[in-house]
Structure formats: C-alpha cells, structure tokens
C-alpha positions in Angstrom: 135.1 200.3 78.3 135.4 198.1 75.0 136.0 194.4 75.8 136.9 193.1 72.2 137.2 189.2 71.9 139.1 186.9 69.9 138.5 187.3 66.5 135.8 184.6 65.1 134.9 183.9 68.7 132.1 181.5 68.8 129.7 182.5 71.1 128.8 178.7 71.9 132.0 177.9 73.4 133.1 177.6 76.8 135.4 180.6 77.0 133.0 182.7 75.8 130.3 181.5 78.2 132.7 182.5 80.7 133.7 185.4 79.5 129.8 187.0 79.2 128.6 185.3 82.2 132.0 186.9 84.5 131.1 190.5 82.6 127.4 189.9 82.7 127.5 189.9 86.8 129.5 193.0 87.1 127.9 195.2 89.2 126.3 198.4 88.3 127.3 197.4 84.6 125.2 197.0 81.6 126.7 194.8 79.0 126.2 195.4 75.3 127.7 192.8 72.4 128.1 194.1 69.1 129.1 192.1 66.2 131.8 194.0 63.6 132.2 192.2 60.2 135.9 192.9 58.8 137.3 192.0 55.3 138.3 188.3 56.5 136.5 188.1 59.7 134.4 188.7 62.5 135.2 190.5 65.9 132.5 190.4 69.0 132.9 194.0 71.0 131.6 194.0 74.5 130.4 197.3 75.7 130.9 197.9 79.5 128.4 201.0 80.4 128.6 202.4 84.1 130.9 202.7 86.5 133.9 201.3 84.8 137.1 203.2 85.9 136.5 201.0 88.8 136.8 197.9 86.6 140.9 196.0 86.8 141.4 195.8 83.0 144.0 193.1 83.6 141.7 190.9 85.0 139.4 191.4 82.1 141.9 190.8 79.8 142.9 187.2 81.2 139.3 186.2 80.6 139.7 183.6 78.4 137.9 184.5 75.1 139.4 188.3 75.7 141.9 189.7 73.1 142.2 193.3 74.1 140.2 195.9 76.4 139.8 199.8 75.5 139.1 202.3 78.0 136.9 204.7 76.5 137.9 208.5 77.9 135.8 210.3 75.2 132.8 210.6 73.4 131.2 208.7 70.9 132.0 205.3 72.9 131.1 203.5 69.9 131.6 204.7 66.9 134.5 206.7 68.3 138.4 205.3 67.7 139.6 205.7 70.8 143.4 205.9 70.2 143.0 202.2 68.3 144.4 201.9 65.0 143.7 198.0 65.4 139.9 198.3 65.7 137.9 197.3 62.1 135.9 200.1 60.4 133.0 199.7 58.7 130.7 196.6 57.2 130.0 194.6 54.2 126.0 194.9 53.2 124.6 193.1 50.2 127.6 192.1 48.8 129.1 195.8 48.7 132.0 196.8 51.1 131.5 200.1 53.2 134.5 201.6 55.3 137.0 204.1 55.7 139.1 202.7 52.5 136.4 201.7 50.0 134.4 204.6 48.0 131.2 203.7 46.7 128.6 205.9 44.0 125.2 206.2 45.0 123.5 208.5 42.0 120.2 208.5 41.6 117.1 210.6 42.4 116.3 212.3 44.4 112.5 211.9 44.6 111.1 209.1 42.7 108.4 210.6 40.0 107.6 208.5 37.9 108.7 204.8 36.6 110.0 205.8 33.4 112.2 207.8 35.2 113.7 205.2 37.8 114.0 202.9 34.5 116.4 205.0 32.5 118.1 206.3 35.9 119.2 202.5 36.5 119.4 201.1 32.7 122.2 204.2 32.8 123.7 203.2 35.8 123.9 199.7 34.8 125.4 201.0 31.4 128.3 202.5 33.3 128.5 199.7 35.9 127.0 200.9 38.9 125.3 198.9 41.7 124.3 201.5 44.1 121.6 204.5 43.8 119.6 206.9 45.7 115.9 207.3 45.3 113.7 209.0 47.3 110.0 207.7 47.9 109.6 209.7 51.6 110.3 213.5 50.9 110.2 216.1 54.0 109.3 219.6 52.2 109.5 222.9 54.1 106.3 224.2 52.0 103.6 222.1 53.4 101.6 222.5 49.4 105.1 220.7 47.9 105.1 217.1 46.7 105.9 214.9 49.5 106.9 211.7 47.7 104.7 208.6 46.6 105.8 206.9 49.5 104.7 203.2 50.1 103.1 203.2 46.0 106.3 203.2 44.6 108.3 201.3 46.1 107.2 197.4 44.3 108.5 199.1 41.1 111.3 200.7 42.3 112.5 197.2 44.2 111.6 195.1 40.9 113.8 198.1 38.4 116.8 197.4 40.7 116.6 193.9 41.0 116.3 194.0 37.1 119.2 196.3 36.3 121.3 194.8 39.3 121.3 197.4 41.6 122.3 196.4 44.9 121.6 199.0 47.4 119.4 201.9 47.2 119.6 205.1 49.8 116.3 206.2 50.7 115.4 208.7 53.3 112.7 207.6 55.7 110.8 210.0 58.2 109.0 207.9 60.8 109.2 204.1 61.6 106.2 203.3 59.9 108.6 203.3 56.3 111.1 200.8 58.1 107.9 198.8 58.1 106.8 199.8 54.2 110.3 198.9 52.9 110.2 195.2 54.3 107.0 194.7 53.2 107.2 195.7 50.1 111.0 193.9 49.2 109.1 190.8 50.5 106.2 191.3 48.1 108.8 191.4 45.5 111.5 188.9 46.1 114.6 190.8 48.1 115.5 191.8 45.1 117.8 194.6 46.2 119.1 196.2 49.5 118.4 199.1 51.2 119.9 201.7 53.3 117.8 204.0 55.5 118.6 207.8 55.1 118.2 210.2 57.9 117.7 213.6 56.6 118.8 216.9 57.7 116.2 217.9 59.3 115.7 214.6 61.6 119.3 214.5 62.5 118.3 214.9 66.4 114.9 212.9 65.8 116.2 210.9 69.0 113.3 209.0 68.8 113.7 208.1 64.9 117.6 207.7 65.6 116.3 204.9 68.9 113.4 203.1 66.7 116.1 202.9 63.6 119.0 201.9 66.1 116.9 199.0 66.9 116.8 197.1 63.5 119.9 195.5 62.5 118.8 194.5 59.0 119.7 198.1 57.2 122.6 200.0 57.2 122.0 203.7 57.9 123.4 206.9 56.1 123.0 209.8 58.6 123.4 213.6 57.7 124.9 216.0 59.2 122.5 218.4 60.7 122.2 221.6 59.0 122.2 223.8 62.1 124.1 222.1 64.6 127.6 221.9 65.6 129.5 218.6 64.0 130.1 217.3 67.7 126.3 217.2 67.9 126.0 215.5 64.5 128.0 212.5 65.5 126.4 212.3 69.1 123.1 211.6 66.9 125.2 208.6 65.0 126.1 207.9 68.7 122.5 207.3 68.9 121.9 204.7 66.3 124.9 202.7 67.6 123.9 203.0 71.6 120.3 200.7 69.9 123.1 197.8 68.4 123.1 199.4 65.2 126.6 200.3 64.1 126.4 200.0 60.3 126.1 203.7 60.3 127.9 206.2 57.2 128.3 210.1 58.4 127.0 212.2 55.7 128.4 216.3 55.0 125.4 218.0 53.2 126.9 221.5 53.6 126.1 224.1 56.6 123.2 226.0 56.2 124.2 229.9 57.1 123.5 232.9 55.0 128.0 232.6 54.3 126.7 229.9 52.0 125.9 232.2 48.6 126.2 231.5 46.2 125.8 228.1 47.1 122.5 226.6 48.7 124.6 225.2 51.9 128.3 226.2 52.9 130.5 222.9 51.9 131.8 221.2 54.3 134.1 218.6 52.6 137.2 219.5 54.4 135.8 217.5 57.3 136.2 214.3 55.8 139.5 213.9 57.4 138.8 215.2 60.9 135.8 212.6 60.8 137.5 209.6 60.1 140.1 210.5 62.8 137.5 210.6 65.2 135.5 207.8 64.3 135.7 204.6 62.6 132.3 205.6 60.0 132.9 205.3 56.4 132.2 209.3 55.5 129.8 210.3 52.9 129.4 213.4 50.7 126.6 214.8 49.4 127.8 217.9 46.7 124.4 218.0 44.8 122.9 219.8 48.0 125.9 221.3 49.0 126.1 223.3 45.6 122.3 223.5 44.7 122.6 224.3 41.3 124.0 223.8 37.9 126.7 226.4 37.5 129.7 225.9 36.0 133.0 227.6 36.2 135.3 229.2 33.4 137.0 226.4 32.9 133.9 224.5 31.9 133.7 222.3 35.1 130.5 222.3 37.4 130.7 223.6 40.6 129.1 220.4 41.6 132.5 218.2 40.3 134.5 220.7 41.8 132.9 219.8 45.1 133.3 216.2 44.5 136.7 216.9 43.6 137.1 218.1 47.3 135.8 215.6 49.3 137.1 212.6 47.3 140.8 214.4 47.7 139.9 214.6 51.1 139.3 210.6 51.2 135.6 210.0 51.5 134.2 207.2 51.6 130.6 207.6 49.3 129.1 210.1 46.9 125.7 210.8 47.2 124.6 212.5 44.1 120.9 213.6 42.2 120.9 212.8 38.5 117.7 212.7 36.7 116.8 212.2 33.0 114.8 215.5 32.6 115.9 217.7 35.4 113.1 220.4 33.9 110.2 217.9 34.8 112.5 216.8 38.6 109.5 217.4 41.5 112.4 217.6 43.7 115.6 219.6 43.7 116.0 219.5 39.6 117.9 223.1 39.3 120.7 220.6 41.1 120.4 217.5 39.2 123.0 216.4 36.4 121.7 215.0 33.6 122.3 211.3 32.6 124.8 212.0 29.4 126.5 213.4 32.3 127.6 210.5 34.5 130.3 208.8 32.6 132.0 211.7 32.6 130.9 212.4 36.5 132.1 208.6 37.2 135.5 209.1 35.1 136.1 212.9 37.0 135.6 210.8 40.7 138.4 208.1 39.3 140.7 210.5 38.4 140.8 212.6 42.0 140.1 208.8 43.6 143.7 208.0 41.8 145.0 211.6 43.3 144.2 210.7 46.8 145.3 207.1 46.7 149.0 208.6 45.3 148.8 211.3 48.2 148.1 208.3 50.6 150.9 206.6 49.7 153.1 209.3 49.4 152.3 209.8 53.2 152.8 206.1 54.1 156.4 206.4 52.3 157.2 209.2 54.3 156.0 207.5 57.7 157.9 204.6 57.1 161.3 206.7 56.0 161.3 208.0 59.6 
C-alpha cells in the first residue's frame, strides 16, 4: 500500500506527526517514506509493507496530512504505476530533469584511456551544447588478460575536464561498493565539480547485493541495464531492488538481448519495449544502441545502423541515449568497432531532434484523438 501525502508536506508539522506516528504503530507493518521531487514540487510516499489488505484505506485517508492511498496488487510496489496516472515520474539531479517526458544525451566513452581523449570528447560535447556524458573508469571484461579500466587514477581528471567544459553528469559503471566510495572521494578532492550517475552493467543486473549496497545511498541517481539473459520481468524486479533500499532515482536501460537471433548485430534490439516500460513503471527509460548494434555498418541509404536504432527507440519515446563516441575509435581499449567518431555527433544530435520532433507530433496526435472522443 502507497500512503502519498499532501504535496509539500512538512514533515515537522503536527499532521504529519500524526500521520507517521498512527502508520508507524500499525501492527505487523513496516513503514517506508520516500521523498519524489516533481517539476514544482515535492510529494512524501509512505510505503505500507506487510499485511495490508487488512488495512481500512478510508481510515488512512482521513489522516490528516493524507492526500490519497494506492493499493498495490502487483509487482514492482515501487517503481510500478499502479493504475495512477496522478503519481510523479522521475527526478531532477544536478540541475538536469530525468522522467518519462524529458530525453537527455549522454555520449561519451566508453572506457576512459587516456586524458587527451576525455578532453576532446567534452570540448566536442560542449561545442554542440551537451551537459551529460558517459565514461567508463570500472570495466568488467569477459577475457580476464583485457584492460579493465584505470579505475580510481582517473577519475581527479575526468571530474576536473567536466567541471571545465560544463558537464553536469557523467554515467559511469561501477562493479563493487568500494567505487561508490572512489567517486566521493575523489569529486571531493576536486571540488563537486560535476555529478554522477552510477551504472549497473549487464552482467550485475541481479548483483542483489550491489543492487542493496547502491539502494542505500541517496546521493546518485542510478542507470540500471537490462540483463542480457533474463526475462524483462526479472530486469525490473532488480530496479525493484534499488528502490526497496530508498533509492528511487533509478533509469531502466535496453542494451539489446543477448541470443544467437541477434546477427548480425552484437545483441538483439530491444527498443520496442520502451513503451511497455513506461506503462508499467514510472522510470525514465534509457537506450543504449551503441551495444545493441556493435558495429559501424551502415545501410544503403547511407545511414548507420547505429542511428537507425536510435531512430527506434526515440520514436518509441525514450527517455535517454546512451551512446560510445570516441576521437580515434582505432586506438578505443574498449568497444571501438562501435564507437562513432566525434565529426559525427552534430549530425547524431541533429538525427535524435528530428525523430524527437516525430514522436512529440505522434504524441499529440494521440492526445487530439483522446480528447475528440
């Protein structure tokens, strides 16, 4: 059960010390409060967990700091929307707006090699004014003899590049709760320069003990992909996870399926789940075509398979692009057979705007038709 309060509620009053302590003393209930930032303010959700089809939702509702309650009859209890269309989606981090209406470009790299390279992969971003990026200083690698990242070394002069070129918010994978650590540290050391959003890989989708540790911190936003091998169902259980810790700033990532139906891409694309997603949950969705697609081919008509992907999922309605660009793809440690080239991203950037403009028509469109009944 969802107990969601006035909006702006301020939890130093006396109707919400009345509310909490009445809910607090339920019996076999735990209590959780989450705090969901909208566009022009801020709602306190109450999460009953136990035996609440017991629980008179009338009663609850005449608490005095109550505005509505949701019974929860499915999964994903909180990130799920539950038949609500009046519940707020997503979160503002850093200055940048995240939900299920905003997109936002995060290219980048996808393993951070050397500091030239991080230099002229935000001087272009800043050139064709972008504020968000991906780099990767934590790199899982099936071979065990590949590079695994610089990890901790690199992260002062990544944090100092951004906060110089005025990057807001990097993406950057971590792969045990020692890097939560790492990153503080070292955007301490140099001044909060930037923000950063932990990245759950692939491969540590049902890391339930990753998902628990990162759950816990409030301070980053997470991007989650989708596992490679799992059913979708499972995939969101593991965003499930995050949120069960008090972290609900979580984005839903498609990657692609790995299955051997994929060829002659590296993963079978999934974009056509974007919808489906946002219909089931209130997380801003993510795409991720670079390792969907996995290479640089390019069809007759001159387009890259990797727009064309884009193409899809933006149509579709998602909500961020995760993308690998790099300035010499030859010299990439990681994944450069996939990487666009930075001449590249203006016209990468103008392609997105154009299919963004498509879907906001077709959205439109739809809402005409709704309102004509």
């Amino acid at each position: 059960m969802i107990v969601i309060l006035h909006p702006n509620t301020d939890e130093n009053s006396a109707a919400f010390k009345k509310t909490w302590g009445y809910l607090s003393a339920l019996e076999n209930i735990r209590t959780q409060k989450h705090i969901v930032e909208g566009k022009f303010q801020k709602l306190t959700e109450i999460y009953l967990f136990g035996d609440t089809a017991a629980l008179n939702k009338e009663i609850i509702e005449a608490l005095p700091a109550v505005e509505r309650v949701v019974r929860v009859s499915q999964e994903y209890r909180i990130l799920g929307r539950h038949k609500d269309s009046k519940r707020i989606t997503g979160f503002e981090y850093n200055g940048v707006r995240f939900d299920q209406d905003s997109l936002n470009v995060f290219a980048g790299l996808c393993a951070v090699d050397t500091k030239e390279h991080v230099e002229q992969m935000m001087k272009a971003l800043k050139e064709n004014e972008q504020i968000c990026t991906r780099m990767g200083a934590y790199k899982p690698r099936t071979n065990p003899y590949s590079f695994q990242g610089h990890g901790k070394d690199c992260l002062p002069y990544v944090f100092e590049l951004a906060g110089k070129y005025g990057i807001k918010i990097i993406a950057m994978e971590i792969l045990h709760e020692n890097h939560i650590q790492e990153i503080n540290e070292a955007l301490e050391l140099t001044g909060n320069p930037t923000g950063v959003m932990l990245q759950v890989g692939t491969r540590n989708t049902q890391n339930f003990e990753l998902l628990k540790t990162i759950g816990r911190q409030n301070e980053f936003p997470v991007l989650l992909k989708r596992g490679f091998g799992i059913t979708l169902n499972e995939s969101l259980n593991a965003a499930e996870y995050l949120a069960s810790e008090g972290n609900a700033k979580v984005i839903f990532c498609l990657r692609g399926m790995k299955t051997s139906f994929s060829e002659p891409h590296r993963n079978m694309v999934d974009f056509s789940l974007v919808p489906a997603i946002k219909r089931l949950t209130r997380m801003p969705v993510c795409i991720d075509p670079s390792h969907s697609v996995g290479s640089r081919e390019a069809s007759p008509d001159g387009i890259l398979d990797i727009f064309h992907v884009t193409a899809q999922g933006v149509i579709s309605g998602a909500n961020m692009i995760l993308v690998d660009f790099h300035p010499d793809p030859i010299k990439a440690l990681v994944d450069g057979p996939q990487a666009l080239q930075l001449k590249e991203l203006h016209r990468f950037l103008e392609d997105v705007r154009i299919t963004r403009e498509a879907y906001e028509k077709r959205r439109n469109l739809a809402k005409e038709s709704k309102t004509a009944k």
